[in-house]
N, C-alpha and C positions, 0 to 999 in steps of 0.2 A: 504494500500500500504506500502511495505516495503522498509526502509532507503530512503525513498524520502517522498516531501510535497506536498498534494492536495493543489488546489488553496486558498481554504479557511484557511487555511494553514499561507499560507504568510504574513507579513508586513513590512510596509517601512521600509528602513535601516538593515535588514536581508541579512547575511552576509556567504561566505563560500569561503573557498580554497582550491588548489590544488598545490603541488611543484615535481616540476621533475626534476634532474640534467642533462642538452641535454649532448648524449655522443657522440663519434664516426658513433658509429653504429644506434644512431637514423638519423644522417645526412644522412647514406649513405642508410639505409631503407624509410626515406622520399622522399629522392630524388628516388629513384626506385618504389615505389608509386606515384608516383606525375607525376613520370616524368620530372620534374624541375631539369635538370643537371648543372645548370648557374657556371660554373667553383671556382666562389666567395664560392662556396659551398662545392667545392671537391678539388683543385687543390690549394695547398697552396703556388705555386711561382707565378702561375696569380694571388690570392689573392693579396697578396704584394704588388701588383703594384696598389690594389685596395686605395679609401679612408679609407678602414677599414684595413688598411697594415695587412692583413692576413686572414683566412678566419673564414666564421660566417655561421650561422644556417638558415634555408629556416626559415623567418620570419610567413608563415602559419605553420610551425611546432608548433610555440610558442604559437599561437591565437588559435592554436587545441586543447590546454589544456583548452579553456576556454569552450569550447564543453563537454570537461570532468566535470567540475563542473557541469553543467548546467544539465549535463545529470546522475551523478550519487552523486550530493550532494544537490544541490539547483538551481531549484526545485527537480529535481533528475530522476529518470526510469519513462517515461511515457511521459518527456518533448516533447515538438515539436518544432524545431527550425525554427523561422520564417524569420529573420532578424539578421543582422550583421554589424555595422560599426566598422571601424578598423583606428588607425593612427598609424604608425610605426615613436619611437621614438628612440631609440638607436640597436644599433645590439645585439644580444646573441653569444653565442662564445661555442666550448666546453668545458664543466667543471662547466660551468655558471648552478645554480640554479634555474628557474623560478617559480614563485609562481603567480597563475592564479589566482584572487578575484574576484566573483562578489558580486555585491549587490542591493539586490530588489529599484527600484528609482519608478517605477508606476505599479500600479493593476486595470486593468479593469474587474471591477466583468462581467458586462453584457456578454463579450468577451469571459471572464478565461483569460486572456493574462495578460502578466508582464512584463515590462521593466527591464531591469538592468544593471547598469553601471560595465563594464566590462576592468580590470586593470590585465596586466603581468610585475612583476617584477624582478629586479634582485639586490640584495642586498639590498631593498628599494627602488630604483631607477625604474622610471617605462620606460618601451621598449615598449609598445602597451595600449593605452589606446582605448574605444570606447563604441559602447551601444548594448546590444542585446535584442529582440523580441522574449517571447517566448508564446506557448499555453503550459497549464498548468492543467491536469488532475483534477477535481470536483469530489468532492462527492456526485454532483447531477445526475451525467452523468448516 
């Protein structure tokens, strides 16, 4: 398999990221995919009035980049995504950096499956922490 890891592959503490700068036009492309118009996203004098006095980025925008590691770094093409938890801790903003980390935390050979702790940040500072579930491609298969 190319630029990605068979299960056997993997070990704990095994690490990879992804960084993307959210722009304009990612907001107004997600939101027209999504469907998620919530004004805090488009409309920056109802932002204003918002707690984030201006507007910020569909926070699934952000947690989608962790889909992109998963899916073409680690473990990489072939992943299956099973599970997701998510906890939104600060907003993104346009112009804002985010860099999506995972890192292998559990391997179940019997399964193929792999846990990993899953982190978007911005400056260092993290906006979304949580765990993701994946199946994970074998060279026994």
């Amino acid at each position: 398999m190319s630029d990605g890891a068979f299960f056997e592959d993997l070990s704990l503490g095994q690490t990879a990221s992804f960084a993307k700068t959210i722009t304009e036009a990612d907001i107004l492309l997600f939101s027209a995919v999504s469907g998620d118009t919530n004004p805090v996203h488009l409309n920056q004098e109802f932002a204003e009035t918002t707690a984030f006095k201006g507007r910020i980025a569909h926070g699934m925008l952000s947690a989608g980049l962790i889909s992109t590691v998963l899916g073409t770094k680690l473990p990489g093409p072939g992943t299956i995504y099973l599970g997701q938890t998510l906890k939104f801790r600060a907003p993104v903003r346009i112009g804002d950096t985010v860099t999506a980390t995972v890192t292998v935390t559990s391997l179940d050979a019997a399964r193929k499956r792999a846990v990993l702790g899953t982190v978007c940040s911005v400056a260092g500072k993290p906006v979304i922490d949580g765990e993701a579930t994946v199946m994970v491609p074998s060279r026994e298969a």
